[in-house]
C-alpha positions in Angstrom: -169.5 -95.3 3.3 -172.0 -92.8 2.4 -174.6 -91.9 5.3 -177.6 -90.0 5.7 -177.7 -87.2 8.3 -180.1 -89.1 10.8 -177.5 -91.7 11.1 -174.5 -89.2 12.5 -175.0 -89.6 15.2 -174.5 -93.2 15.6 -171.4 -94.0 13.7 -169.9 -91.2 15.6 -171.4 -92.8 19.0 -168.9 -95.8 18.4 -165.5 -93.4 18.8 -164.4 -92.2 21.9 -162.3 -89.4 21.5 -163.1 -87.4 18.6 -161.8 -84.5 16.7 -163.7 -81.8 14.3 -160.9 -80.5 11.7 -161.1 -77.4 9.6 -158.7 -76.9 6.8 -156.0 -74.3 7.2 -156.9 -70.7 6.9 -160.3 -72.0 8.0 -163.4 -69.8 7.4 -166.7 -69.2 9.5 -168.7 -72.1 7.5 -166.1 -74.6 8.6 -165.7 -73.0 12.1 -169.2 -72.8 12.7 -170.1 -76.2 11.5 -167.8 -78.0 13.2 -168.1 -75.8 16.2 -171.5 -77.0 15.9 -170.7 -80.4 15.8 -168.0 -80.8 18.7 -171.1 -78.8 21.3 -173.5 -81.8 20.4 -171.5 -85.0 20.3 -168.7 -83.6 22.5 -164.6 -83.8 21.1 -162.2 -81.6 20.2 -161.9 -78.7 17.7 -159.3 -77.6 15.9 -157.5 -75.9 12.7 -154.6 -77.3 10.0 -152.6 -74.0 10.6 -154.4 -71.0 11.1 -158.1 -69.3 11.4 -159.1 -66.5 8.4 -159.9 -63.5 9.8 -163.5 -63.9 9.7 -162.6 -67.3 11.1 -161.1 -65.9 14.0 -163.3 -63.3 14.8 -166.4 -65.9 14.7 -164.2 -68.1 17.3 -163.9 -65.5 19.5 -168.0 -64.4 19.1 -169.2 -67.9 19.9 -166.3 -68.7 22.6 -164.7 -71.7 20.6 -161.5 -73.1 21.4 -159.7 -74.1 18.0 -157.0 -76.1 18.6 -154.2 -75.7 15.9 -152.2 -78.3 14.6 -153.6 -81.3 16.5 -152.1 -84.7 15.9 -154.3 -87.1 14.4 -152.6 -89.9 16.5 -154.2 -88.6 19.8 -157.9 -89.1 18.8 -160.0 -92.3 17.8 -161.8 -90.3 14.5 -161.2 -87.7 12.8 -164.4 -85.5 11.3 -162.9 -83.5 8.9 -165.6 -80.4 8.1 -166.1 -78.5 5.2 -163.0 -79.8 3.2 -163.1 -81.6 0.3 -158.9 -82.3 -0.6 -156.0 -83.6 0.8 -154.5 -80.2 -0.2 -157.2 -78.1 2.2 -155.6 -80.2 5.1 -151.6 -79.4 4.3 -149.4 -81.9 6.4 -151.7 -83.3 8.6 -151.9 -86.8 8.3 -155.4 -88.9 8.3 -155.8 -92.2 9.2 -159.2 -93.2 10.5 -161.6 -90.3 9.3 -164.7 -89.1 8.7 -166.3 -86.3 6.4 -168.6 -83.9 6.7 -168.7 -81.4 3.3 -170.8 -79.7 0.8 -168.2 -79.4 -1.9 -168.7 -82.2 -4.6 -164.7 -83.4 -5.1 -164.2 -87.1 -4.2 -160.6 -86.6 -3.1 -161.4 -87.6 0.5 -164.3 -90.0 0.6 -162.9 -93.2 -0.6 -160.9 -93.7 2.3 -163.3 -92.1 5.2 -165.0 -94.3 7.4 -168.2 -92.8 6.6 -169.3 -89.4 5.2 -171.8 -87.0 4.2 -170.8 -84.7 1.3 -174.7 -83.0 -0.4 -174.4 -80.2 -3.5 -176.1 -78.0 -0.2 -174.6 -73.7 -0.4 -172.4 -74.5 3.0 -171.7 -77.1 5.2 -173.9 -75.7 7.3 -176.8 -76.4 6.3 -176.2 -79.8 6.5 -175.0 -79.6 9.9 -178.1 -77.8 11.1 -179.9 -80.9 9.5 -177.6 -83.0 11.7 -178.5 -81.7 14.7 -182.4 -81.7 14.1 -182.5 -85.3 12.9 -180.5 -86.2 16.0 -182.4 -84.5 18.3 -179.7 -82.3 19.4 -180.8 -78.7 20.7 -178.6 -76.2 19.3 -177.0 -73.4 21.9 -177.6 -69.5 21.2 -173.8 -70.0 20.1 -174.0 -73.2 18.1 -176.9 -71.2 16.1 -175.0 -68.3 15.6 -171.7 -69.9 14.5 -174.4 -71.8 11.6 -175.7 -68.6 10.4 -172.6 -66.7 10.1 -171.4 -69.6 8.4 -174.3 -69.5 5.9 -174.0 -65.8 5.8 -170.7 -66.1 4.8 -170.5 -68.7 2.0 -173.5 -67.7 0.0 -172.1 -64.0 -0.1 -174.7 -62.7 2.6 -177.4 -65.0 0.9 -177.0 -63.3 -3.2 -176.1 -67.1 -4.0 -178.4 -68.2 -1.7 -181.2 -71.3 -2.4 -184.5 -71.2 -1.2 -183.4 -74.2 1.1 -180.6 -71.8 2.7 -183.7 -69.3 3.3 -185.7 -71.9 5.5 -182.1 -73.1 7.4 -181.3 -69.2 7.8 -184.8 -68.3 9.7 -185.0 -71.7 11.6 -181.4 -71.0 13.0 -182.8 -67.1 13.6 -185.1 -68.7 15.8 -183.2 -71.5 17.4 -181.0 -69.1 18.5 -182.8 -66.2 19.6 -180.8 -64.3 17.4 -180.5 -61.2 15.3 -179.5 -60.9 12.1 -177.8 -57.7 12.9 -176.2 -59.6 15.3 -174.6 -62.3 12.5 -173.5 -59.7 10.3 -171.4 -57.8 13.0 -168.8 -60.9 13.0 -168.0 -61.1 9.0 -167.9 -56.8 9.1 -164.0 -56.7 9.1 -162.1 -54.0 7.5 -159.7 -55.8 5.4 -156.0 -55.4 7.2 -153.0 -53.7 5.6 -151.1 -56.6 3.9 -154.5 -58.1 2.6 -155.3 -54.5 0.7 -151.7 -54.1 -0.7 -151.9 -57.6 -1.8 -155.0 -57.3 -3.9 -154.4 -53.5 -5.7 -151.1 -55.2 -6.4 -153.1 -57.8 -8.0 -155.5 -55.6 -10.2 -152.3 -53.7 -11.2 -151.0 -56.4 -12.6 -153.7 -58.1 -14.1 -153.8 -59.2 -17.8 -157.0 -59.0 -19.4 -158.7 -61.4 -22.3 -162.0 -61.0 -24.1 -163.3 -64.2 -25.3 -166.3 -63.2 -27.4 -168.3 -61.6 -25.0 -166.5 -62.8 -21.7 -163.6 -61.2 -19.9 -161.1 -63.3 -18.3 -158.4 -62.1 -15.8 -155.1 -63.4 -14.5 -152.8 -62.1 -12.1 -149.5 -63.5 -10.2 -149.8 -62.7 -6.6 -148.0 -64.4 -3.8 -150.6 -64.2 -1.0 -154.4 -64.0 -0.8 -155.4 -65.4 -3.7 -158.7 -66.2 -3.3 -159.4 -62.2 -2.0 -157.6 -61.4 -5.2 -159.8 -62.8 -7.5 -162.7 -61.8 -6.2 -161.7 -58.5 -6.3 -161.2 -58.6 -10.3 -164.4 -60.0 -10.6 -166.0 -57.6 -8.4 -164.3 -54.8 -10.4 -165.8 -56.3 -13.8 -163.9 -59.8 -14.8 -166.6 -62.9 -15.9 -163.7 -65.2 -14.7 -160.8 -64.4 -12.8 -157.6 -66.2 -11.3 -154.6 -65.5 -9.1 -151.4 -67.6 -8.7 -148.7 -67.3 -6.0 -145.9 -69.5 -5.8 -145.2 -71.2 -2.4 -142.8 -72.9 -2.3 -142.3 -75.9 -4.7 -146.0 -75.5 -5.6 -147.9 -73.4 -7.6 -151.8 -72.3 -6.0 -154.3 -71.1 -7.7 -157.7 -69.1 -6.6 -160.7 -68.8 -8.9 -163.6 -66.9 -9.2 -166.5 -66.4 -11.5 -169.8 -64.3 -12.0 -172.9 -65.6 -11.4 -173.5 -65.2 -15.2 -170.8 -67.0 -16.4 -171.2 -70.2 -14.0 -175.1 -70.0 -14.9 -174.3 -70.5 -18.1 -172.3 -73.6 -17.8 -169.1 -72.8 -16.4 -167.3 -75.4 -13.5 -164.2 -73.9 -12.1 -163.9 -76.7 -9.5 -163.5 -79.5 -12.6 -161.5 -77.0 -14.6 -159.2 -76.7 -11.7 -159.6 -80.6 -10.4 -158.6 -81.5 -14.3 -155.3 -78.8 -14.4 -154.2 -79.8 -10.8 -154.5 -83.6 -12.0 -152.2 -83.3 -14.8 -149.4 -81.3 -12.9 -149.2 -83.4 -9.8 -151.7 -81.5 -7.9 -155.1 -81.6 -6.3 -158.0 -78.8 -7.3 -161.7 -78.8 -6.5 -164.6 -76.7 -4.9 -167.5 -74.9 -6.2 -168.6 -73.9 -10.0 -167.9 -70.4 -9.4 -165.3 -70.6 -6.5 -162.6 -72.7 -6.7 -158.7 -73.0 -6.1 -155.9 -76.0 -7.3 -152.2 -76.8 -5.9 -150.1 -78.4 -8.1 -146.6 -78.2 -9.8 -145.5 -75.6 -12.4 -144.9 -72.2 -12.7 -148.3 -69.4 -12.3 -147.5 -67.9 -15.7 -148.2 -71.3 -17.4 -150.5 -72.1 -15.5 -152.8 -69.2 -15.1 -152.5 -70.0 -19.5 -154.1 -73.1 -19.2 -157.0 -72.0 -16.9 -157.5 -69.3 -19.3 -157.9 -72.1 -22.1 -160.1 -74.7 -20.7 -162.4 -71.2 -19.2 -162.6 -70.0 -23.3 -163.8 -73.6 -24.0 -166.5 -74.0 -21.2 -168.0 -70.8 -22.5 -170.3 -70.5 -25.2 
């Protein structure tokens, strides 16, 4: 059941014990959101598997405790945050759940109790809306935890609407905060392993020109999402990395803002492949990533395809 962000707060009023879930690997818009969340209508938060680095390091700035691994059996609801697959949540098993995402797959909603899911630049953003239309005053921490997450999924605001704008400077001044402040907790050097994994991934990176578009591939078999937005950084339009994990094939995918202004979709590109190979795929039109069956070479071909036929 779709609701409206006034109403949150009394569907969740009608569960006792309550748990905020991030998907695994989970970044500071998910952390922060359902950080966010879990202050103002009390429960538990937690993690499928692990934190990101910037993930981490925002948990630690705003003092959250993230649970990892939870079992869904313990609690009455569970809000899943910022996640808009089955594949985000890995083996954790849902029962009675809710959702609270920005992303526009339906993987999840047909099954949720009730949900929220808006075409917003982060999750948020429509958690900050949340918490004004309920009332709830949000902590110097809660207000940080929001902006970082903004900061962080709009690419320190260059993909940024004017909506995200207004959310970023009423959060500044909920807070008490400074930007300065919000930027310290995403200003990681990247670690060892991360770096070797992505110049591996440029040096073996296969370049296509369609027309006036480049499209790169690569076969790495960790931090693939890093990985293609390195090659897109370095000059790709389009850009994806495999790695093989397992019995299953994932897939990371990035695009310039050109190329996704001009009509390109990565998350139905990817939603469409993963469908057809036993997987699931979704996101954003220029960020996306699939799981499915099959081996990265062939599959890194057909994302090449269906990219050379979204673009004109």
């Amino acid at each position: 059941m779709l609701i409206s962000e006034p109403e949150f707060g009394a569907h969740i009023g009608k569960y006792g014990n309550v748990l905020y879930l991030c998907h695994r690997n989970a970044d500071p818009d998910a952390i922060g959101s359902a950080f966010a969340l879990q202050q103002a209508f009390g429960g538990t938060l937690a993690a499928v598997d692990d934190l990101s680095r910037t993930g981490e390091a925002l948990a630690d700035a705003i003092g959250a405790a993230v649970e990892i691994n939870p079992r869904a059996e313990d609690y009455d609801l569970v809000v899943v945050v910022d996640t808009s697959v089955r594949m985000q949540l890995g083996d954790f098993h849902l029962a009675s759940y809710a959702v609270v995402d920005h992303h526009l797959d339906k993987g999840l909603l047909e099954d949720a109790k009730f949900y929220i899911q808006k075409p917003s630049k982060s999750a948020a953003e429509i958690v900050w809306t949340i918490l004004k239309e309920s009332g709830r005053r949000a902590s110097r921490e809660m207000a940080l935890g929001l902006l970082v997450g903004m900061i962080s999924d709009t690419g320190r605001f260059r993909r940024a609407s004017p909506e995200a704008f207004r959310t970023a400077a009423e959060l500044l001044d909920a807070g008490g905060l400074d930007y300065e402040e919000a930027l310290q907790a995403l200003s990681l050097p990247a670690d060892i392993p991360q770096r070797i994994a992505i110049l591996k991934a440029a040096a073996r990176a296969k370049v296509d020109r369609q027309r006036d578009w480049l499209i790169a591939t690569t076969v790495i078999n960790s931090f693939e999402g890093s990985a293609a937005m390195a090659l897109v950084d370095l000059g790709a339009d389009v850009a994806f990395a495999a790695g093989k994990h397992f019995n299953l094939c994932r897939v990371s995918a990035r695009a310039s803002r050109e190329a996704a202004r001009r009509g390109l979709n990565l998350a139905e590109i990817l939603r469409e492949i993963a469908r057809a190979h036993g997987g699931e795929g979704g996101g954003h039109r220029a960020a996306a990533a699939m799981e499915a069956r099959g081996e990265p070479g062939s599959l890194l071909e057909e994302c090449k395809i269906k990219v050379a036929e979204s673009l004109p």
